[in-house]
Short mmCIF file of the C-alpha atoms (twelve columns), coordinates in Angstrom:
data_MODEL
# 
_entry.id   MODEL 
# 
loop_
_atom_site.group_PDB 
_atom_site.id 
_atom_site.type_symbol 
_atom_site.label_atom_id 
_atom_site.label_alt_id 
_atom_site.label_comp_id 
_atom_site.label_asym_id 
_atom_site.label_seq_id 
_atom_site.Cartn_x 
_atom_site.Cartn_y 
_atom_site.Cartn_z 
_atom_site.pdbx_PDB_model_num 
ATOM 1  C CA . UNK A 1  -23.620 -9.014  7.234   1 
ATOM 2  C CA . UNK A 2  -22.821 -7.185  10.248  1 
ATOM 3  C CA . UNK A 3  -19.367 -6.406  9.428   1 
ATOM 4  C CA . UNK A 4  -18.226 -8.837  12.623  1 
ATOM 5  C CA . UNK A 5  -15.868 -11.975 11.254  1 
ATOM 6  C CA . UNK A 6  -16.730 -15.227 12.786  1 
ATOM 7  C CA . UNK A 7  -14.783 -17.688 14.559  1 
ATOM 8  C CA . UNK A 8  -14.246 -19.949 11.747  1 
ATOM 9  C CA . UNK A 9  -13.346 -16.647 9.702   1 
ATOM 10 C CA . UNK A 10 -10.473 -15.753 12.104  1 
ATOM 11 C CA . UNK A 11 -9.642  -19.424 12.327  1 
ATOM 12 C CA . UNK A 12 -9.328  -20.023 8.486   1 
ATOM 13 C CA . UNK A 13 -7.573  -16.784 7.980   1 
ATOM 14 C CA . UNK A 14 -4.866  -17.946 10.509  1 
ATOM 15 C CA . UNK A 15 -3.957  -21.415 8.745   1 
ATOM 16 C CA . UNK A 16 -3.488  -19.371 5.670   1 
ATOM 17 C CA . UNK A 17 0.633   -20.079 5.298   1 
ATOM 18 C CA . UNK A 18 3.188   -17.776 6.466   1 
ATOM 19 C CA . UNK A 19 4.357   -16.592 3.199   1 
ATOM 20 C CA . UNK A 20 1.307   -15.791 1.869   1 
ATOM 21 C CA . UNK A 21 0.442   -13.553 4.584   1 
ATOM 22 C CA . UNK A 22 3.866   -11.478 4.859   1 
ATOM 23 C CA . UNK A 23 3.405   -11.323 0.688   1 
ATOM 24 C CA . UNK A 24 0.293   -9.429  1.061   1 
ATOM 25 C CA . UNK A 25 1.750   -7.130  3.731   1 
ATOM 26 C CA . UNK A 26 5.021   -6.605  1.038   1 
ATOM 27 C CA . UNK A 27 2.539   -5.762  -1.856  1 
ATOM 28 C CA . UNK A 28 0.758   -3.408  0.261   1 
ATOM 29 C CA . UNK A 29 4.190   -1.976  1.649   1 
ATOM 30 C CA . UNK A 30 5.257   -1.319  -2.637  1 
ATOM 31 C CA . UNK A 31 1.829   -0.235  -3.380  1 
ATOM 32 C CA . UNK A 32 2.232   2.455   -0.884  1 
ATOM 33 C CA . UNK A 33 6.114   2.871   -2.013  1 
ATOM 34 C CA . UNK A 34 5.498   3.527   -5.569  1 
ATOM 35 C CA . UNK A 35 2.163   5.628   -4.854  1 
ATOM 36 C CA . UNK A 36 4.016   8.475   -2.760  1 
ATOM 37 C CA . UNK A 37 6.900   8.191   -5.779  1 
ATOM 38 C CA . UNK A 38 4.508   8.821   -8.290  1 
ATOM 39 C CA . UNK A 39 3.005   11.682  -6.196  1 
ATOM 40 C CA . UNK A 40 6.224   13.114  -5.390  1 
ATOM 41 C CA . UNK A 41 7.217   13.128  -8.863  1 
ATOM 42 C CA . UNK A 42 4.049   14.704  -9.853  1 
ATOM 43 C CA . UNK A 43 4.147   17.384  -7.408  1 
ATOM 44 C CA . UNK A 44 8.232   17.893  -8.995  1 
ATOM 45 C CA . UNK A 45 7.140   18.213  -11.914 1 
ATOM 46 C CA . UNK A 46 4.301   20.851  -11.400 1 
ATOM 47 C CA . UNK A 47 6.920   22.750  -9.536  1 
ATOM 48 C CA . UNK A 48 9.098   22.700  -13.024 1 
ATOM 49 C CA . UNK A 49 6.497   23.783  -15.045 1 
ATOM 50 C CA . UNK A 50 5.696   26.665  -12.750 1 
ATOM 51 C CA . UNK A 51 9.553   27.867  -12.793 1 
ATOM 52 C CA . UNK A 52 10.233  26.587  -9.408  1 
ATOM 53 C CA . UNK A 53 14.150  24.859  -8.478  1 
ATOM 54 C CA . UNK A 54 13.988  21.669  -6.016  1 
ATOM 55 C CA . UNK A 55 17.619  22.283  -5.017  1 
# 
């Protein structure tokens, strides 16, 4: 496999229904959401323990 998608690939992957495609980009989209939320939170609460304020 050279890494390059063929025709029929691309074609295939375009039929694939609307929905389906825009539910993969919102999944993606609240992966990355809750990811930075749980770093953020992290990162807050390291900042607690150490005897910082974050207001």
């Amino acid at each position: 496999m050279t890494g390059k998608h063929t025709l029929q690939e691309i074609e295939a992957a375009e039929k694939k229904p609307l929905w389906k495609r825009l539910g993969w980009l919102a999944m993606i989209w609240a992966g990355s959401v809750l990811a930075l939320f749980i770093v953020a939170s992290l990162m807050r609460l390291f900042m607690s323990a150490a005897g910082l304020s974050t207001h």
